[in-house]
PyMOL CGO cylinders between C-alpha atoms (Angstrom):
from pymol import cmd
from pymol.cgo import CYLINDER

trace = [
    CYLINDER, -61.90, 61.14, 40.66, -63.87, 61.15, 37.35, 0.3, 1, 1, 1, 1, 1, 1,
    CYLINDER, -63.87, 61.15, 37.35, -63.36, 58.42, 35.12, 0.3, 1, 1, 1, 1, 1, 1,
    CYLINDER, -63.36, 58.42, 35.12, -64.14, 58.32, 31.49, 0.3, 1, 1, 1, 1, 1, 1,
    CYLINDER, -64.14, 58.32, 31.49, -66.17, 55.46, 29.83, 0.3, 1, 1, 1, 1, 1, 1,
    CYLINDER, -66.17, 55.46, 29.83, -66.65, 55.16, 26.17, 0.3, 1, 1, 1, 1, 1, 1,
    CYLINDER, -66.65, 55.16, 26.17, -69.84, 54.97, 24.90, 0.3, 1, 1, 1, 1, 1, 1,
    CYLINDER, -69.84, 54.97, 24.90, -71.18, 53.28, 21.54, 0.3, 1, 1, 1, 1, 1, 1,
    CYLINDER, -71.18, 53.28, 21.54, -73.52, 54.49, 19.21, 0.3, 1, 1, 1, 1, 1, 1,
    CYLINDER, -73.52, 54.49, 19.21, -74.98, 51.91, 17.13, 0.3, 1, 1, 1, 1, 1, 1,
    CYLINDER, -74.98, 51.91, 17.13, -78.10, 53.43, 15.53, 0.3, 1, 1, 1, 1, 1, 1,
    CYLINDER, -78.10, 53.43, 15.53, -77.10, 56.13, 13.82, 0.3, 1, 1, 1, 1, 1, 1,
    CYLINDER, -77.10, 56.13, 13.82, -75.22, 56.29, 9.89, 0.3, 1, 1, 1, 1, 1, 1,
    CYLINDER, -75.22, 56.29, 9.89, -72.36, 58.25, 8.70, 0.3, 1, 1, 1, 1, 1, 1,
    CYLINDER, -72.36, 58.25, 8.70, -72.36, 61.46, 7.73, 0.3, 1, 1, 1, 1, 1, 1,
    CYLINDER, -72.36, 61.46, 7.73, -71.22, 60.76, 4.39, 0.3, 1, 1, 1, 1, 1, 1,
    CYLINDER, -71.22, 60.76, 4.39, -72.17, 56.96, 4.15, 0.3, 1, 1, 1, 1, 1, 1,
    CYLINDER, -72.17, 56.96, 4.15, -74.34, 55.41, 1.25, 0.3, 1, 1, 1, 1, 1, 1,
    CYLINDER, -74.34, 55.41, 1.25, -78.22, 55.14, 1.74, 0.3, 1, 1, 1, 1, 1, 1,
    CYLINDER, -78.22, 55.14, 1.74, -80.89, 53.70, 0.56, 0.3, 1, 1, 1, 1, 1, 1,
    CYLINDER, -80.89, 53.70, 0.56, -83.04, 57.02, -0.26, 0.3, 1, 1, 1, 1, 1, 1,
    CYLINDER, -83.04, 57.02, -0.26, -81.62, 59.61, -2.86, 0.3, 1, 1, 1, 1, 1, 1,
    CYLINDER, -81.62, 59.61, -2.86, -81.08, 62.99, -0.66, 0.3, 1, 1, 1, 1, 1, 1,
    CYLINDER, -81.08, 62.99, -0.66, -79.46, 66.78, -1.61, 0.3, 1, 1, 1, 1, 1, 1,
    CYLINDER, -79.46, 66.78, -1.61, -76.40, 65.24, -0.26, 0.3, 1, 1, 1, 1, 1, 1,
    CYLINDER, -76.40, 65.24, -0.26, -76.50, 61.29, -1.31, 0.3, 1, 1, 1, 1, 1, 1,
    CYLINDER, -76.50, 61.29, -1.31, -77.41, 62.47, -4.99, 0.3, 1, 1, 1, 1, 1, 1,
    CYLINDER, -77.41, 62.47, -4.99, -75.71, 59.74, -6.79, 0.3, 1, 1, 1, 1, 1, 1,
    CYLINDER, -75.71, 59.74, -6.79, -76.68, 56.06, -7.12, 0.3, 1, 1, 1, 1, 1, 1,
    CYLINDER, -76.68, 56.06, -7.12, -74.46, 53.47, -7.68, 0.3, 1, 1, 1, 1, 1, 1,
    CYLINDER, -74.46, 53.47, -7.68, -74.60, 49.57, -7.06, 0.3, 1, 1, 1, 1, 1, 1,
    CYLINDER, -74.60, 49.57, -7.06, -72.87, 47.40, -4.06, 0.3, 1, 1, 1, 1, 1, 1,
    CYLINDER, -72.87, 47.40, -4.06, -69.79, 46.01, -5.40, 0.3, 1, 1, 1, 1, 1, 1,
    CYLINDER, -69.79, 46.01, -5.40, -71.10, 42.51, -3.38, 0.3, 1, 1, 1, 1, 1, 1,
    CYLINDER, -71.10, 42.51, -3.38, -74.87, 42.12, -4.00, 0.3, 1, 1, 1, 1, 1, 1,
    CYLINDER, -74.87, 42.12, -4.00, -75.70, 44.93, -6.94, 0.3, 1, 1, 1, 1, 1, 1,
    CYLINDER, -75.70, 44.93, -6.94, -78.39, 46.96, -4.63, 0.3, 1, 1, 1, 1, 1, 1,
    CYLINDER, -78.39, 46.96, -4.63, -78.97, 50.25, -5.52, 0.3, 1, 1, 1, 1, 1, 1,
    CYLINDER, -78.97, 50.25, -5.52, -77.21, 52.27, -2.68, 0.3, 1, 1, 1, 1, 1, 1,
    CYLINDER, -77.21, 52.27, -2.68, -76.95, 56.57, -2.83, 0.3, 1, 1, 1, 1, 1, 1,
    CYLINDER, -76.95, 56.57, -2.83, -73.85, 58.16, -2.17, 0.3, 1, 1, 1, 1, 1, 1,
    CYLINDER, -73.85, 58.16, -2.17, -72.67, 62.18, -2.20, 0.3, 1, 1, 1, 1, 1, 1,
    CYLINDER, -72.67, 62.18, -2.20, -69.99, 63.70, -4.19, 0.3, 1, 1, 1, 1, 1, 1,
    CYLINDER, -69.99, 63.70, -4.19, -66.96, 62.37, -2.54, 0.3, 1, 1, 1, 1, 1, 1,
    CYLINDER, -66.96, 62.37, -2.54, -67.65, 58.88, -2.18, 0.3, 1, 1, 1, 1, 1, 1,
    CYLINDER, -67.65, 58.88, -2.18, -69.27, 59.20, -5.98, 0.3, 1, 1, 1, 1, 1, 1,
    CYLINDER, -69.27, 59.20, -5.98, -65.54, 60.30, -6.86, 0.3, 1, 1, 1, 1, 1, 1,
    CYLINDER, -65.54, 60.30, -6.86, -63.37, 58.37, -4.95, 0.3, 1, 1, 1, 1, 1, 1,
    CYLINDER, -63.37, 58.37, -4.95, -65.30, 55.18, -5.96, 0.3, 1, 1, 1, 1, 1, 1,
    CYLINDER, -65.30, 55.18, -5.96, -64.83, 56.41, -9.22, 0.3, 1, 1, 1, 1, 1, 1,
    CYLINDER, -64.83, 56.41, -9.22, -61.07, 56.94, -9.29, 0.3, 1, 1, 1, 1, 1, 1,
    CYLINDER, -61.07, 56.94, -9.29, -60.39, 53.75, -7.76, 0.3, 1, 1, 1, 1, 1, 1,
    CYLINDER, -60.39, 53.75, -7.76, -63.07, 51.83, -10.17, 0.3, 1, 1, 1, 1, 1, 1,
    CYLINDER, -63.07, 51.83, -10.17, -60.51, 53.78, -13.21, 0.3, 1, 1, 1, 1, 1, 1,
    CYLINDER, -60.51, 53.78, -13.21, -57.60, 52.85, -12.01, 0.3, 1, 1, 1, 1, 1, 1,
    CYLINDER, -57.60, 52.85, -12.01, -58.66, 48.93, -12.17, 0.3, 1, 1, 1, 1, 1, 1,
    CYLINDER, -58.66, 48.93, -12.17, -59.82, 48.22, -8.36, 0.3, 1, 1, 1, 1, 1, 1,
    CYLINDER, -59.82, 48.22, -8.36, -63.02, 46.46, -7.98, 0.3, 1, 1, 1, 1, 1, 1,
    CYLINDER, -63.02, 46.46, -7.98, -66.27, 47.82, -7.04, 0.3, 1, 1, 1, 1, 1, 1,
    CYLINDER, -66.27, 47.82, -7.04, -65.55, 49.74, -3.45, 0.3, 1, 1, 1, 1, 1, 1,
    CYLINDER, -65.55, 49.74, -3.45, -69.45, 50.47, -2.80, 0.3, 1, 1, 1, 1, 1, 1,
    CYLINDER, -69.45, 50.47, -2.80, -71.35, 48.42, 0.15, 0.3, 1, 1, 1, 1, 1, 1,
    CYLINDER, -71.35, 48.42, 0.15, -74.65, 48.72, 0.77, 0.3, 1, 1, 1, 1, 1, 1,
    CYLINDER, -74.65, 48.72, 0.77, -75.26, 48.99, 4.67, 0.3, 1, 1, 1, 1, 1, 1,
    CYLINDER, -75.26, 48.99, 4.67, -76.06, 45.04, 5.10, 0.3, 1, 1, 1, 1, 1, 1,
    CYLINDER, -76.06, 45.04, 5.10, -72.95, 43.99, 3.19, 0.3, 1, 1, 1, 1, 1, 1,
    CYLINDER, -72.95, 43.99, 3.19, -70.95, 46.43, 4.94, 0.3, 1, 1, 1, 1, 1, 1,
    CYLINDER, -70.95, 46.43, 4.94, -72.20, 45.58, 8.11, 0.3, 1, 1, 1, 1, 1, 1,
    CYLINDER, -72.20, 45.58, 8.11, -71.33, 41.87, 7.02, 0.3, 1, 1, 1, 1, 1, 1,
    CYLINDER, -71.33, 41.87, 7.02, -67.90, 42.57, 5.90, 0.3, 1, 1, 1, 1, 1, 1,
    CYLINDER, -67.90, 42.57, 5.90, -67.30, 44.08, 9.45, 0.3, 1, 1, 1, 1, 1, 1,
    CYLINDER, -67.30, 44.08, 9.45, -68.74, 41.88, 11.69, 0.3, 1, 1, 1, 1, 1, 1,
    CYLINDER, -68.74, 41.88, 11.69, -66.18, 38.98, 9.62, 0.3, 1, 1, 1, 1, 1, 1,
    CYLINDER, -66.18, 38.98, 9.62, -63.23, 41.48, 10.39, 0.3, 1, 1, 1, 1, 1, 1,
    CYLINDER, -63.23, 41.48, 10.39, -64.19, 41.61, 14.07, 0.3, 1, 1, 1, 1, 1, 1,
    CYLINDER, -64.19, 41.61, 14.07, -64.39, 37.72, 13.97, 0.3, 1, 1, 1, 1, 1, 1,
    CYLINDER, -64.39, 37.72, 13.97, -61.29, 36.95, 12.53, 0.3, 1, 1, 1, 1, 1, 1,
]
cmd.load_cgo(trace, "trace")
């Protein structure tokens, strides 16, 4: 009988996550709502940021180290 295990993948980013280099896809920098790095994001992030930034929400950008933060204290608590 074959069982299935899962299997995590640590080292590798979301498709459409922010990064630190400006790309074709990541065209549009913004800064981390926590720290104020300069992260790059694509279209759709760009626009749903912006949307939620309009309609009086705080910053929703991370840079990878504060997101990375902000999970591992979810997992914690």
């Amino acid at each position: 009988m074959t069982t299935l295990q899962p299997v995590l993948i640590t080292n590798t980013e979301p498709a459409n996550g922010p990064t630190s280099l400006l790309t074709e896809q990541d065209e549009h920098e913004v800064r981390c709502g926590i720290c104020a790095r300069e992260v790059c994001v694509g279209e759709e992030i760009y626009r749903l940021g912006s949307q939620a930034m309009d309609s009086g929400l705080d910053n929703p950008f991370r840079c990878e180290v504060c997101a990375d933060e902000f999970d591992d204290f979810h997992l914690r608590t």
